[in-house]
C-alpha positions as CSV (number, residue, x, y, z in Angstrom):
1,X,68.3,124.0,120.7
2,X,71.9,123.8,118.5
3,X,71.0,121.2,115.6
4,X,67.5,120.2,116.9
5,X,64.9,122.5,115.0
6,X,61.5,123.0,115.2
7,X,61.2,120.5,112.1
8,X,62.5,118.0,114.0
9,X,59.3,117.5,116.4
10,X,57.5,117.3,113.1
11,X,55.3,113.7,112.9
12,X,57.5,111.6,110.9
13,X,56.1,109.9,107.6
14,X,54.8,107.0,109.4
15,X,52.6,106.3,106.6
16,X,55.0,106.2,103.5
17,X,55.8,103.2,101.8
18,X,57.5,103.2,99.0
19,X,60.5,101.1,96.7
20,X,64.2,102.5,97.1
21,X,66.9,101.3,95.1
22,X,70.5,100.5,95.4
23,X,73.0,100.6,92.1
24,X,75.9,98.6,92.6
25,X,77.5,99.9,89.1
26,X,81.6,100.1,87.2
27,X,81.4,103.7,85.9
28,X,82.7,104.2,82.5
29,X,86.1,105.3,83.4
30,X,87.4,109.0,83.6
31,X,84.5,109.5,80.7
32,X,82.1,111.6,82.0
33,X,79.7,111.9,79.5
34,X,79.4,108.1,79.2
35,X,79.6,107.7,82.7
36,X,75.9,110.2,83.0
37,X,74.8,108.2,80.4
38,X,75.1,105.2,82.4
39,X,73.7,106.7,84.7
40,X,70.7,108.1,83.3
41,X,69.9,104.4,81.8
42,X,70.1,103.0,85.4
43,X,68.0,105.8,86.6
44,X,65.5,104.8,84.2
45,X,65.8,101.4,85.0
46,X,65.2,101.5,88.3
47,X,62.0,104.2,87.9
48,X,60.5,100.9,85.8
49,X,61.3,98.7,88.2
50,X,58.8,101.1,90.6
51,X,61.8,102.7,93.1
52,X,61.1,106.4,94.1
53,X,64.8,106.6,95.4
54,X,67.7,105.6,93.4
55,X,71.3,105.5,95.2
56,X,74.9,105.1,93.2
57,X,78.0,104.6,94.3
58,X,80.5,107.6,95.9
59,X,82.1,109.6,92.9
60,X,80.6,107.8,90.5
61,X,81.2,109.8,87.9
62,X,83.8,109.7,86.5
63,X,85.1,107.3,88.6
64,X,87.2,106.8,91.9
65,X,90.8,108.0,91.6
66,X,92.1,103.9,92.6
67,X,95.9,104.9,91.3
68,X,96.3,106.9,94.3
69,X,96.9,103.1,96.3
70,X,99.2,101.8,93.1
71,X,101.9,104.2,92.6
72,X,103.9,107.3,93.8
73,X,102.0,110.7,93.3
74,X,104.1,111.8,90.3
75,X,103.8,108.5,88.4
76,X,99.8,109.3,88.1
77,X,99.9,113.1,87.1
78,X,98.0,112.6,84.3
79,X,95.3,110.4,85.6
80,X,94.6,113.3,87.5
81,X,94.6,116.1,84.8
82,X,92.0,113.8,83.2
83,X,89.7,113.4,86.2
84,X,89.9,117.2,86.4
85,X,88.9,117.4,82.8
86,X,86.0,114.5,83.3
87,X,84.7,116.3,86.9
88,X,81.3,117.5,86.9
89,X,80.2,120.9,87.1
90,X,77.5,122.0,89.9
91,X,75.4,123.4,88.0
92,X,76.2,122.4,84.4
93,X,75.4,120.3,81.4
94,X,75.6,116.9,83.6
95,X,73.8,117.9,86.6
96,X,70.6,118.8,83.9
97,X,70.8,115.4,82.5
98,X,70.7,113.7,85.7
99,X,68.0,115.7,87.0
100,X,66.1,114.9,83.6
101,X,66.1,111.2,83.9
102,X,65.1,111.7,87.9
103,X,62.6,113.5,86.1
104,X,61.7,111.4,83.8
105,X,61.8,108.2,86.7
106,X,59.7,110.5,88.9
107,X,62.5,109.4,91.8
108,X,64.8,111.2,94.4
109,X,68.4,110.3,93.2
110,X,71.2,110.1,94.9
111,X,74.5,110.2,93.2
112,X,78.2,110.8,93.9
113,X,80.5,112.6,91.6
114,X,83.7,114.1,91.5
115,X,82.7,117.9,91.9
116,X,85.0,120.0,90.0
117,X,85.5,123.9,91.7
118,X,84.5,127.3,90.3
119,X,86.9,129.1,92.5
120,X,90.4,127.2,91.8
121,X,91.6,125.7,88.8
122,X,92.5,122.1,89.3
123,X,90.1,121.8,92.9
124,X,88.0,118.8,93.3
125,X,85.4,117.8,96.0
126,X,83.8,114.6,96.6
127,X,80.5,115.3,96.5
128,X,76.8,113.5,96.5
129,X,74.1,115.5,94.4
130,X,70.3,115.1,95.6
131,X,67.9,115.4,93.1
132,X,64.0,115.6,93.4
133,X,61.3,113.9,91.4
134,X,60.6,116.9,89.4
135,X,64.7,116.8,88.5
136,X,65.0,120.0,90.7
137,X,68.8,119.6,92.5
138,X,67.6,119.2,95.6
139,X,70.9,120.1,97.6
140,X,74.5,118.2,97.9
141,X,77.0,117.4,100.6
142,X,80.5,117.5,99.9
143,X,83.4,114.9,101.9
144,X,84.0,116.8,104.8
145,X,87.5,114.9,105.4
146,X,89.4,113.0,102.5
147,X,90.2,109.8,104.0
148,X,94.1,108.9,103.7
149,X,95.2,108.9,100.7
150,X,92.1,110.8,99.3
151,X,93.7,114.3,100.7
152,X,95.6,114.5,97.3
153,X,92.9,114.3,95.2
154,X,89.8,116.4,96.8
155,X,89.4,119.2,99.0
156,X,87.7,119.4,102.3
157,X,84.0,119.8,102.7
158,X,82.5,122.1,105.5
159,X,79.7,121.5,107.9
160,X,77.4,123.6,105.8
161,X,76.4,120.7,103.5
162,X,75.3,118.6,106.7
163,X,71.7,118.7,106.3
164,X,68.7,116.6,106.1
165,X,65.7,117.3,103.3
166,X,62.0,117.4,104.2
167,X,60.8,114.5,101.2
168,X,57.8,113.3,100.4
169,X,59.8,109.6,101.4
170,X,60.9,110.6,104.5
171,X,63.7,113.0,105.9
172,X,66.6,112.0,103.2
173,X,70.1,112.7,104.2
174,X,73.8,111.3,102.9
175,X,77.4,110.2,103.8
176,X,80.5,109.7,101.7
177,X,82.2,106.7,102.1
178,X,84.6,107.1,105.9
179,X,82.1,110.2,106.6
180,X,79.9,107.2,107.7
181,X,82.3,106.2,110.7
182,X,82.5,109.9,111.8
183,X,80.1,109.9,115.4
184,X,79.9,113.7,114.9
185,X,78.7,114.0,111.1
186,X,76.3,110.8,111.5
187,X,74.7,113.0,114.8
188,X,74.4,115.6,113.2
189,X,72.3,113.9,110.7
190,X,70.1,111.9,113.4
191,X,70.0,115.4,115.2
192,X,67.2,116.4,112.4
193,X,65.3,113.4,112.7
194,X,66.9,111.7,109.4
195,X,64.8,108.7,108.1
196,X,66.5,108.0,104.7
197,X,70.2,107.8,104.3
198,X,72.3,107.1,101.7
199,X,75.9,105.8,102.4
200,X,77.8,105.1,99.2
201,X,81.1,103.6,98.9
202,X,84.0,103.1,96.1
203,X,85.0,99.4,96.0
204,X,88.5,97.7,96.6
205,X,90.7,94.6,94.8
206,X,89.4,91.4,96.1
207,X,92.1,89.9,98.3
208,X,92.3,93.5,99.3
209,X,93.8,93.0,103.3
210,X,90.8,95.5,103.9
211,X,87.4,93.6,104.4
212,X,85.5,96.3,103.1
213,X,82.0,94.2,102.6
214,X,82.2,93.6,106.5
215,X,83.5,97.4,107.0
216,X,80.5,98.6,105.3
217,X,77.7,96.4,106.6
218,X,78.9,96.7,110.1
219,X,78.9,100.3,110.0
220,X,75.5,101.0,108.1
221,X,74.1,98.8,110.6
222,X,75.7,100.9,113.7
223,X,74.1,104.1,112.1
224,X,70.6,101.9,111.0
225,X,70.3,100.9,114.8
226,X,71.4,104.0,116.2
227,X,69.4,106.4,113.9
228,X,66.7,104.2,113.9
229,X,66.7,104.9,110.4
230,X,66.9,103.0,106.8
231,X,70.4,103.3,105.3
232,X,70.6,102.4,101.6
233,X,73.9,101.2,100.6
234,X,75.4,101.7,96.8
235,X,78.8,100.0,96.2
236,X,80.8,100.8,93.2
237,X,82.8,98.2,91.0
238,X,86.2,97.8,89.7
239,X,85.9,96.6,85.8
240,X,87.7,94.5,83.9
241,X,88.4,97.5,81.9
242,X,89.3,99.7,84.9
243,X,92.0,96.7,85.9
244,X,93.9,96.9,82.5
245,X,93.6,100.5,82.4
246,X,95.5,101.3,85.9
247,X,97.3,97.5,85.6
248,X,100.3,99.0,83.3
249,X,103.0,97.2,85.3
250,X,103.1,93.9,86.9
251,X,102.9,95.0,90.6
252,X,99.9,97.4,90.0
253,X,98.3,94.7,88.3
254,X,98.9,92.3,91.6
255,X,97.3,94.7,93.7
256,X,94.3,95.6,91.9
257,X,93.5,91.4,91.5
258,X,91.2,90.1,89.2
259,X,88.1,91.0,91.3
260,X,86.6,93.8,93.4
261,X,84.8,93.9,96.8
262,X,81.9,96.4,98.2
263,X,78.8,96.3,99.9
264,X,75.3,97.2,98.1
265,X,72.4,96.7,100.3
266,X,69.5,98.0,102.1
267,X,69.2,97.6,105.9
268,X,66.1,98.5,108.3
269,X,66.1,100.6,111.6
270,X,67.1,97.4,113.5
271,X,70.3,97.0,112.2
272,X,69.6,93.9,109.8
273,X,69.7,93.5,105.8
274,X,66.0,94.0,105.0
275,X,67.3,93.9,100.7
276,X,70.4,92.1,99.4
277,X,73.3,92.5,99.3
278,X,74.3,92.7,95.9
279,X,76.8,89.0,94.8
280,X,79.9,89.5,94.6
281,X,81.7,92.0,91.4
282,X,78.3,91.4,89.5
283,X,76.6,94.8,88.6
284,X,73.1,94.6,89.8
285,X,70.3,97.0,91.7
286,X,69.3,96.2,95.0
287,X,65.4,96.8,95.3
288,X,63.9,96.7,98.8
């Protein structure tokens, strides 16, 4: 039956209720260590505030590589020498203090990172990590296609990392970002009776000709209504820090503005915003 298991014409978990949560966060910038301990604090957070699933934003740690939009590849080398030095290693000392405050929060997270590679020196993935209550990592999916721009910074993902998990929540899967536009990676998903899915997202300048608020809501509610699932939303931030960090000239500092834009929300199986959205450049977690 292709993607369509036996699993899938399990009963669903009609009689699950429980809190999820939505982290619209700024990481600490190329710092991953700070950037986990972030992290960890909104984990715990959001365990207090009684959510069972916490969601952050795509590569949050360290960070989303936003120079690739401001400047010529060569001009921004060294950014990304440091996000190669600041990715996370899957398994390694960051994934274990994730998993610990998950732990800890006794909560599914959700979180993306910048996934640095074992088999080639300098090879990145974008890539959300899953982890269960009991701070196990519960799987991850890499980006299966950078989108644009992203093609210099991280590798392709494969089909391989496209699958659901059996929770105690629901059927839990996830989507980077574009992925979340893709009709054949959003199927495959629905294909084994997904309930749960987290969509994250970077965030753009405000004033951005993008609208990527609308892009996001529009398009979580396409696979909400479609799926007939609930799709949490996490949204990262642009800082004031992040601005005068990339702003070193005049024109980069025009186009990153003096606000950002995303989309952090929880939506229902109709379609509509059931929690949120998170205000605008304000970090915040969306509880629904």
């Amino acid at each position: 039956m292709g993607l369509i298991s036996d699993e899938r014409l399990r009963p669903p978990h009609q009689d699950c209720v429980f809190v999820a949560a939505a982290v619209q966060a700024a990481p600490v910038y190329l710092n991953r260590d700070a950037t986990v301990d972030k992290a960890c604090a909104l984990i715990h957070e959001a365990g207090r505030g009684g959510a069972r699933l916490v969601a952050f934003p795509e590569v949050f740690v360290p960070g989303f590589p936003h120079w690739i939009y401001l400047d010529r590849p060569q001009a921004n080398e060294g950014h990304f020498v440091e996000l190669v030095r600041e990715a996370v290693e899957v398994p390694g000392p960051a994934t274990d203090a994730l998993g610990r405050a998950a732990r800890d929060a006794s909560a599914y997270v959700v979180i993306g990172v910048n996934e640095r590679s074992r088999r080639s020196a300098g090879e990145l993935f974008n890539t959300n990590l899953i982890f269960a209550p009991d701070g196990a990592l519960l799987g991850w999916h890499r980006k299966l296609m950078p989108t644009y721009a992203e093609k210099m910074i991280w590798s392709f993902g494969d089909g391989s990392t496209l699958r659901v998990h059996d929770t105690a929540i629901g059927r839990l899967g996830t989507l980077c970002c574009g992925e979340n536009t893709n009709p054949l990676a959003r199927f495959a998903l629905i294909a084994q009776g997904e309930q749960v899915h987290v969509a994250n997202y970077p965030a753009r300048p405000a004033g951005d000709a993008v609208d990527l608020r609308y892009n996001i809501q529009i398009r979580s509610a396409a696979h909400a209504f479609e799926g007939k699932c609930f799709v949490v939303v996490a949204g990262s931030l642009i800082s004031a820090e992040m601005r005068e960090f990339l702003g070193d000239t005049p024109e980069k500092r025009r186009l990153l503005g003096d606000g950002s834009q995303t989309f952090t929300g929880i939506l229902g199986p109709t379609g509509k915003v059931i929690a949120g959205p998170a205000g605008d450049d304000v970090e915040e977690i969306v509880y629904g």
